[in-house]
C-alpha positions as CSV (number, residue, x, y, z in Angstrom):
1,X,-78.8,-10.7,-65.6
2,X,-81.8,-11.7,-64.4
3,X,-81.2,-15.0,-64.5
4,X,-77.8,-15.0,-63.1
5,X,-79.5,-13.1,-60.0
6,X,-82.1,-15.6,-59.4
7,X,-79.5,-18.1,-59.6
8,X,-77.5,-17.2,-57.0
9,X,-80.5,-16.5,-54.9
10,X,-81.7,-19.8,-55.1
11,X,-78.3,-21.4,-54.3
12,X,-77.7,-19.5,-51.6
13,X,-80.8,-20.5,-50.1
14,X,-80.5,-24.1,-50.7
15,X,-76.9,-24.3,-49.2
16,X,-78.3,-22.6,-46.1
17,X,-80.9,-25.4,-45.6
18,X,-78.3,-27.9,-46.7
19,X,-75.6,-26.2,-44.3
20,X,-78.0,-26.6,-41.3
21,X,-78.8,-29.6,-41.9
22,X,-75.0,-31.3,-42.2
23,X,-73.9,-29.2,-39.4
24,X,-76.6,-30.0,-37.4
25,X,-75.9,-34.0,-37.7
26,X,-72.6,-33.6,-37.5
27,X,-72.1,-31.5,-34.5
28,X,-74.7,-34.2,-32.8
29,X,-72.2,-36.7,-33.8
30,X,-69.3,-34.9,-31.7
31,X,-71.4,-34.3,-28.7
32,X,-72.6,-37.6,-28.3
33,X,-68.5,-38.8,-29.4
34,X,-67.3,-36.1,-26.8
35,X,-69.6,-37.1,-24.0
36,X,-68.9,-40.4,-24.4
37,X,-65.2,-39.7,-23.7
38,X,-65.8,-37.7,-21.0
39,X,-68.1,-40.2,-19.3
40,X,-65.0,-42.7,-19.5
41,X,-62.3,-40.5,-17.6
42,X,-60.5,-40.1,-20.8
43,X,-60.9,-35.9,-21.4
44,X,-61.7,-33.3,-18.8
45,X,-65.5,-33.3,-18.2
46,X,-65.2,-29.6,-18.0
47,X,-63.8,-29.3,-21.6
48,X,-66.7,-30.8,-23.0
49,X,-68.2,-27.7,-24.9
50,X,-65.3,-26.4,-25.8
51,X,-64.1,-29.6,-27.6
52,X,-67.2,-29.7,-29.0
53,X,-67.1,-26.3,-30.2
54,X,-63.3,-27.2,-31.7
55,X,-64.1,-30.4,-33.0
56,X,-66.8,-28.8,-35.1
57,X,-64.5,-26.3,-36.4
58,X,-62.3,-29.2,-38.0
59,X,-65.3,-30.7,-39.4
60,X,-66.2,-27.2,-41.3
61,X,-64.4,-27.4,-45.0
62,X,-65.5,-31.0,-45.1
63,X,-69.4,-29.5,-44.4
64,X,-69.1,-26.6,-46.7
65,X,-67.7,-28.7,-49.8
66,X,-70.3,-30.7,-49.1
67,X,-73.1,-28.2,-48.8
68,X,-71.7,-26.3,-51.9
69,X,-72.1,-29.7,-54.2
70,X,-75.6,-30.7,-52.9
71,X,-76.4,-27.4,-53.1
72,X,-75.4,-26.9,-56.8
73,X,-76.7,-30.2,-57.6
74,X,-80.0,-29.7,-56.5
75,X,-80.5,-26.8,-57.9
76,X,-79.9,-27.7,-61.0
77,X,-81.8,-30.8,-60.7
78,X,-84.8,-28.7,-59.6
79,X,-84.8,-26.3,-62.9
80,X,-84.8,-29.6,-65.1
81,X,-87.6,-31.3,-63.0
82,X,-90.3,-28.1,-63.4
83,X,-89.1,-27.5,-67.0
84,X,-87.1,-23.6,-66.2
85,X,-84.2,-25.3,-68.2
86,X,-86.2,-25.9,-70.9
87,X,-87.2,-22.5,-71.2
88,X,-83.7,-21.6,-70.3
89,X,-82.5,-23.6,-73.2
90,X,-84.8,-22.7,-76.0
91,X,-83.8,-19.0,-75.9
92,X,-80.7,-20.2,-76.9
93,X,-78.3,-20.2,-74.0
94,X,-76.3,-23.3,-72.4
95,X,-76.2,-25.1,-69.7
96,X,-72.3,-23.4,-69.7
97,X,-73.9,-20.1,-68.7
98,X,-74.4,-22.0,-65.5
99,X,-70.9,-22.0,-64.8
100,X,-71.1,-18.4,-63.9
101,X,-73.5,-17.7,-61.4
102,X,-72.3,-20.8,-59.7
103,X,-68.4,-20.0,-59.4
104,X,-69.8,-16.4,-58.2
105,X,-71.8,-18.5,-55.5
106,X,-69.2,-20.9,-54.5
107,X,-66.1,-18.2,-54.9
108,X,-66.6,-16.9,-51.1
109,X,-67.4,-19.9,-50.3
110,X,-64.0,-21.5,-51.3
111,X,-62.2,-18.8,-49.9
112,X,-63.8,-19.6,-46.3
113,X,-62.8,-22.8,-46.9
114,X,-59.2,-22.0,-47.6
115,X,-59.0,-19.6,-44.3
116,X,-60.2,-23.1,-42.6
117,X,-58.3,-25.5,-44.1
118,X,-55.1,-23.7,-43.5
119,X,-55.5,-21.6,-40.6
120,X,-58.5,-22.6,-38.6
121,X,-58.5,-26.3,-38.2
122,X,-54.9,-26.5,-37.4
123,X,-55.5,-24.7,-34.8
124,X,-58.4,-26.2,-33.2
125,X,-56.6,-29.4,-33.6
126,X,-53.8,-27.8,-31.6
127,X,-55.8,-26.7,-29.0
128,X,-57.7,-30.2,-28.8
129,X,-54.2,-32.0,-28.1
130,X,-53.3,-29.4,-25.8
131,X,-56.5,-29.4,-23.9
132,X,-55.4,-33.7,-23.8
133,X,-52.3,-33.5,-22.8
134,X,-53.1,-31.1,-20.2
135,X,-55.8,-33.6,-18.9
136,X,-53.0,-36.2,-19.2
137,X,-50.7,-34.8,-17.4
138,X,-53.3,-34.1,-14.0
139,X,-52.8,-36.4,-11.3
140,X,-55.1,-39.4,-10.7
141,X,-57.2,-37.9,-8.1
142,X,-57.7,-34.8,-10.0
143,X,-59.2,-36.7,-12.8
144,X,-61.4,-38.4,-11.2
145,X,-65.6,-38.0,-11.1
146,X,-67.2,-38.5,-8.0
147,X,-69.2,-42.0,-8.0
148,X,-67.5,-43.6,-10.9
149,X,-64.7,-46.0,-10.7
150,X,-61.2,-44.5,-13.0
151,X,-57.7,-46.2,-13.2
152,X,-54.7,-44.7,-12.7
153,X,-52.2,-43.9,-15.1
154,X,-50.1,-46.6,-14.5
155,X,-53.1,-49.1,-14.9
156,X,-52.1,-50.3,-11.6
157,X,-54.9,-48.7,-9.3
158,X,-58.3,-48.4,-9.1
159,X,-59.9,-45.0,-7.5
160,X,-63.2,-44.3,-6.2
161,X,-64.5,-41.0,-5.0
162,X,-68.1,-40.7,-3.4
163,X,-67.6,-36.8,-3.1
164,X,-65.1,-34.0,-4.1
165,X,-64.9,-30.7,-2.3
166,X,-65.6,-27.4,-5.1
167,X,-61.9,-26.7,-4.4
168,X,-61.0,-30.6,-5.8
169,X,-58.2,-30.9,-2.9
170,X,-60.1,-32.7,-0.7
171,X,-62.4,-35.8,-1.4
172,X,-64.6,-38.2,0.3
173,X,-65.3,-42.3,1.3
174,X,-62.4,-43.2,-1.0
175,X,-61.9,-46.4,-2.0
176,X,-58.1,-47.6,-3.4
177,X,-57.4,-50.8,-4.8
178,X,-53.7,-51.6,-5.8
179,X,-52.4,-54.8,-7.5
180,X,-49.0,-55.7,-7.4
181,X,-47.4,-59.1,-8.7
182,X,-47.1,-60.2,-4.7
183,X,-50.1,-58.7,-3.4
184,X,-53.0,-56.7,-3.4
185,X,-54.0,-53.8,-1.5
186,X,-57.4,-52.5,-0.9
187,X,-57.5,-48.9,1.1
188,X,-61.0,-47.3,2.3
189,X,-60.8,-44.1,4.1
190,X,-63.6,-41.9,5.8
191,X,-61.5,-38.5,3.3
192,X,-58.4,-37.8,1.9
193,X,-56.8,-34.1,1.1
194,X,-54.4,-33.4,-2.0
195,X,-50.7,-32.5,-0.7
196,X,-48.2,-31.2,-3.3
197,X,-44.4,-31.4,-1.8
198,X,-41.3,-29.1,-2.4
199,X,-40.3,-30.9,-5.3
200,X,-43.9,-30.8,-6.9
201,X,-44.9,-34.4,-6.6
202,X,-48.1,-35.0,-5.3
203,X,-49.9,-37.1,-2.4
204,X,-53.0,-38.2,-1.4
205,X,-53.3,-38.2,2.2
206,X,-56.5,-40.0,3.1
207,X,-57.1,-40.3,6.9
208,X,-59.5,-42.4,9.3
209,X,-59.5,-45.6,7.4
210,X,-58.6,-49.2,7.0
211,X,-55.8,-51.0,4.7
212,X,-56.6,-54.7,3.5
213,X,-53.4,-56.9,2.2
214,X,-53.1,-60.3,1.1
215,X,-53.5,-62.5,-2.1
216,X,-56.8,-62.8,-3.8
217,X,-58.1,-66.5,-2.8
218,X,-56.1,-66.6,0.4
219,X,-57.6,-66.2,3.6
220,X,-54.4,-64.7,5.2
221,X,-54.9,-61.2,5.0
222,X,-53.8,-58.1,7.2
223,X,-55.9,-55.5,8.7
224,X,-54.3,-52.4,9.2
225,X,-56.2,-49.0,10.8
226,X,-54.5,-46.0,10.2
227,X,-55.3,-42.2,11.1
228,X,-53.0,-40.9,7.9
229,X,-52.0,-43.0,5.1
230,X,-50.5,-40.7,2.4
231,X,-49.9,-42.4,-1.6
232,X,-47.9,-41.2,-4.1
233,X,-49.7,-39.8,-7.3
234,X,-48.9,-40.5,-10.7
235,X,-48.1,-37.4,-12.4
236,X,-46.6,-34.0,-11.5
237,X,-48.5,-31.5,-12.4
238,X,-47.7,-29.0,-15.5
239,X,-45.6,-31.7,-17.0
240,X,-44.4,-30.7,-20.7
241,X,-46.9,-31.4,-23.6
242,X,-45.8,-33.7,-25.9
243,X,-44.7,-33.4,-29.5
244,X,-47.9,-32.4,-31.4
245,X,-49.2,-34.2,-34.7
246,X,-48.7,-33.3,-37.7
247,X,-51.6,-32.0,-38.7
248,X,-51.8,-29.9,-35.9
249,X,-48.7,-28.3,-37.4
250,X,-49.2,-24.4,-38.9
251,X,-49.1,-24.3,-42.2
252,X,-46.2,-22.4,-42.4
253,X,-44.3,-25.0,-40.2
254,X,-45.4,-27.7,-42.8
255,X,-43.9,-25.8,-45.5
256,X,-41.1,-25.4,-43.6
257,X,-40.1,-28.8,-42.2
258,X,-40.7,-30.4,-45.9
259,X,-40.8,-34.1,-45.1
260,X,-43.3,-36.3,-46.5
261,X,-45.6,-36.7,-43.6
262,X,-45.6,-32.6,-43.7
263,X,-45.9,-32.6,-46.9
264,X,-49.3,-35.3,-47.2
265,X,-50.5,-33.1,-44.9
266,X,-50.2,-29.6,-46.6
267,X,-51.4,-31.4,-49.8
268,X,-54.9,-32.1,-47.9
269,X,-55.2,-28.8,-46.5
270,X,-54.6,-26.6,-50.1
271,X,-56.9,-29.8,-52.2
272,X,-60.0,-28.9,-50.0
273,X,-60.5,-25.4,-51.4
274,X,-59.8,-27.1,-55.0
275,X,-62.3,-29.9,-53.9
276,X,-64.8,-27.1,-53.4
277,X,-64.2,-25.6,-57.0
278,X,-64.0,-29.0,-59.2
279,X,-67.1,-30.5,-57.6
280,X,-69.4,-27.2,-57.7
281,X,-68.2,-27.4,-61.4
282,X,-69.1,-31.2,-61.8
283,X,-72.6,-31.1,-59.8
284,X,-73.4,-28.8,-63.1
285,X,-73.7,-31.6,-65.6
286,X,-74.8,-34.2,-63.1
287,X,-78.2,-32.0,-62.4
288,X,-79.3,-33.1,-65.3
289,X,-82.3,-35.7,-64.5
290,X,-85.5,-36.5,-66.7
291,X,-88.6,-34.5,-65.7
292,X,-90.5,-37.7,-65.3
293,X,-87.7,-39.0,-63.0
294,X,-87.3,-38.5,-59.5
295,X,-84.1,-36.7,-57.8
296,X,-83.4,-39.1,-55.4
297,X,-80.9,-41.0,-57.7
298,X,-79.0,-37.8,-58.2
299,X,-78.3,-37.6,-54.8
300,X,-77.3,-40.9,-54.2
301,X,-74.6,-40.4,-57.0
302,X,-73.5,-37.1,-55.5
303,X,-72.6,-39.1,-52.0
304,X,-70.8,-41.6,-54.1
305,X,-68.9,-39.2,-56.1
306,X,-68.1,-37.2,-52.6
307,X,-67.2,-40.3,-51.0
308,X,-65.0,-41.5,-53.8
309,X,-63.2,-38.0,-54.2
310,X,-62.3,-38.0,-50.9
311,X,-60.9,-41.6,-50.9
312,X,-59.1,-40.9,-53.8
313,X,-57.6,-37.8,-52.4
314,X,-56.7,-39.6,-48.8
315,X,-54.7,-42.3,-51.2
316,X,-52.9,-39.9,-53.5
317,X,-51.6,-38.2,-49.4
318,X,-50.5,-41.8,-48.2
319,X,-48.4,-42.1,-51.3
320,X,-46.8,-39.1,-50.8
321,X,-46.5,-39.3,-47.3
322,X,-44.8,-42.8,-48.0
323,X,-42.7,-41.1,-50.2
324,X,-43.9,-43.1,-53.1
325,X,-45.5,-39.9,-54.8
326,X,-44.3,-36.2,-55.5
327,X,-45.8,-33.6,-53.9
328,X,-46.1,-31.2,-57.0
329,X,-48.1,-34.5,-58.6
330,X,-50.4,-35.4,-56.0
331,X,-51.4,-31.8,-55.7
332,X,-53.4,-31.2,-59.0
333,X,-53.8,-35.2,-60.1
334,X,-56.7,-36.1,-58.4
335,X,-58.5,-32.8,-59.4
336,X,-57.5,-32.7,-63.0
337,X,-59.1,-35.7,-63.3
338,X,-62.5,-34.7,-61.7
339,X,-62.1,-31.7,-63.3
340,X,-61.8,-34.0,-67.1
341,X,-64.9,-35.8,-66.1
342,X,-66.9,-32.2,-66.1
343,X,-65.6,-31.1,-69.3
344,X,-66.4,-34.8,-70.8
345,X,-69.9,-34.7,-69.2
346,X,-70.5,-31.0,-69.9
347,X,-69.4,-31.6,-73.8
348,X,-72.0,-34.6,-73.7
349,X,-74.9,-32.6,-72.1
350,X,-74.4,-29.3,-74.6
351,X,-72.9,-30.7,-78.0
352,X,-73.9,-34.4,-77.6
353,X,-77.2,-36.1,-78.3
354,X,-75.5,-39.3,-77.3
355,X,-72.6,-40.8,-75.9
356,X,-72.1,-42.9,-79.1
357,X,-73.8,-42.9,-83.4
358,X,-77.4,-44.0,-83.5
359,X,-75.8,-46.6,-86.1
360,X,-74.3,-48.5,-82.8
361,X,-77.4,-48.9,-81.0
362,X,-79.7,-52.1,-81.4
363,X,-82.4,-50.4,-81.5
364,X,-81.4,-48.8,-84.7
365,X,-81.0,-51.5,-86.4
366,X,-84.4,-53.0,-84.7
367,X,-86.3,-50.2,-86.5
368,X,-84.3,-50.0,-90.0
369,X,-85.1,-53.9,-89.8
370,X,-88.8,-53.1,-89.3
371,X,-89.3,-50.1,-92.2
372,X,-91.0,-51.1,-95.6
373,X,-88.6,-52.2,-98.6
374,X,-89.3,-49.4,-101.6
């Protein structure tokens, strides 16, 4: 019992240093993504922390089977490398009594992870394609940041914005520039004010300025000044969202709508609580190391076994999203077989000396050949 205590103990604590760690290079790696987009014009710079804060929330069963595996698998690795295990083994237990304290570590673990798989991340990923759409949907003005060059929509004009009012209706030394197949058109204006008609299309009205048309190359341009030039915006605003992906789906609607792609997707989301549970199970056995050994090969294998349960997984959900693959199949193949691997390595670590006889090793025979004739 006092084992099993100290156990858990430790686990916990290395999953929490393993946790922060992974979260804390991950979540770097959506800000930096996220800012990146917003610097383009491509989400709403206001949004950032939010989709940051969303994104993250996807990214959490990923992070926690993670952490539950490196976690497992060092502390295992740890008890081998300052010789507890061999003071665990000698009074006659197994590395099975293991299994125990690390199902009763990973159990709430794997139950977090189910909550996020099927409730959570589906919908953060909703609200991340709403918040989009929504930024999709605005018209080009309203998109734009003050000093930095954005397209429109219709990739057919260029906007530039020195200044925008806190209000965002009114904006400031704009400069236009609008290519069509005949001409081009190139508008500066002292300001410009936001005017939404009856029927809820939108304007820019941009007054005191200069319009510039004519053929790039040509010296025959026109020079028109103007005290009101109004252009018509893009987009209306609060247009209808479009149809959201599949895996931003409920669960419950996956289950419901029953085609394959639903079906690949609700096969992910119920294999990463099973993920969670095969490989805390598997990072038993592969603790084992040599004492004279160092751990840092034990953790490269762990990222390879990680990354090639995962790959495994995403191409057992294309094949049934293709249709080439039952759902009831794909569900428990991949983890079957993971979980065969742990039984074969934990009947090799407790019952087994060897993976195969001394008799079919050379260096048997080496030494028989070597012994004295009676």
């Amino acid at each position: 019992m006092i084992f099993k205590r100290a156990a858990i103990a430790e686990l916990t604590n290395t999953a929490g240093a393993v946790f922060t760690v992974l979260f804390s290079i991950a979540f770097s790696v959506v800000l930096v993504r996220i800012l990146g987009e917003a610097a383009g014009g491509n989400i709403d710079s206001q949004a950032v922390f939010s989709l940051v804060a969303l994104t993250a929330l996807t990214h959490l069963p990923t992070i926690l089977t993670l952490t539950v595996f490196i976690a497992v698998l060092m502390t295992i690795t740890r008890s081998f490398r300052d010789h507890e295990m061999v003071v665990w083994l000698t009074t006659g237990q197994s590395l099975l009594t293991w299994i125990g304290p690390v199902l009763r570590f990973a159990g709430p673990v794997i139950v977090v992870n189910a909550v996020l798989a099927l409730v959570v991340s589906p919908w953060a990923n909703e609200q991340i394609t709403a918040s989009k759409k929504r930024f999709e949907s605005r018209d080009d003005v309203s998109k734009i940041a003050p000093g930095r060059f954005a397209e429109s929509a219709s990739a057919g004009r260029v906007f530039f914005v020195e200044s925008v009012d806190l209000d965002g209706a009114r904006v400031h030394n704009v400069f236009v520039s609008q290519t069509r197949p005949d001409r081009e058109n190139i508008i500066v204006a002292a300001q410009g004010v936001v005017q939404a008609q009856d029927d809820g299309q939108r304007y820019l009205v941009l007054e005191q300025g200069r319009r510039y048309e004519g053929l790039p190359g040509q010296a025959q341009y026109r020079l028109m000044d103007f005290e009101r030039y109004a252009i018509r915006l893009d987009a209306k605003p609060h247009e209808p969202l479009a149809q959201t992906r599949t895996r931003d789906h409920p669960t419950a609607q996956l289950w419901q709508e029953r085609s394959t792609w639903s079906m690949a997707e609700l096969l992910w989301r119920l294999g990463l609580p099973a993920v969670t549970l095969t490989l805390a199970l598997l990072a038993i056995p592969l603790g084992y190391i040599n004492p004279r050994v160092g751990r840092s090969s034990n953790l490269i294998i762990a990222i390879l076994v990680f990354m090639t349960y995962n790959s495994t997984q995403s191409v057992v959900q294309t094949k049934v999203q293709q249709g080439t693959l039952s759902f009831g199949v794909g569900l428990w193949l991949v983890h079957a077989a993971v979980l065969l691997i742990a039984a074969v390595l934990f009947v090799r670590r407790v019952y087994m000396q060897r993976w195969f006889p001394a008799w079919l090793s050379w260096h048997y025979w080496l030494g028989r050949d070597k012994r004295p004739s009676a």
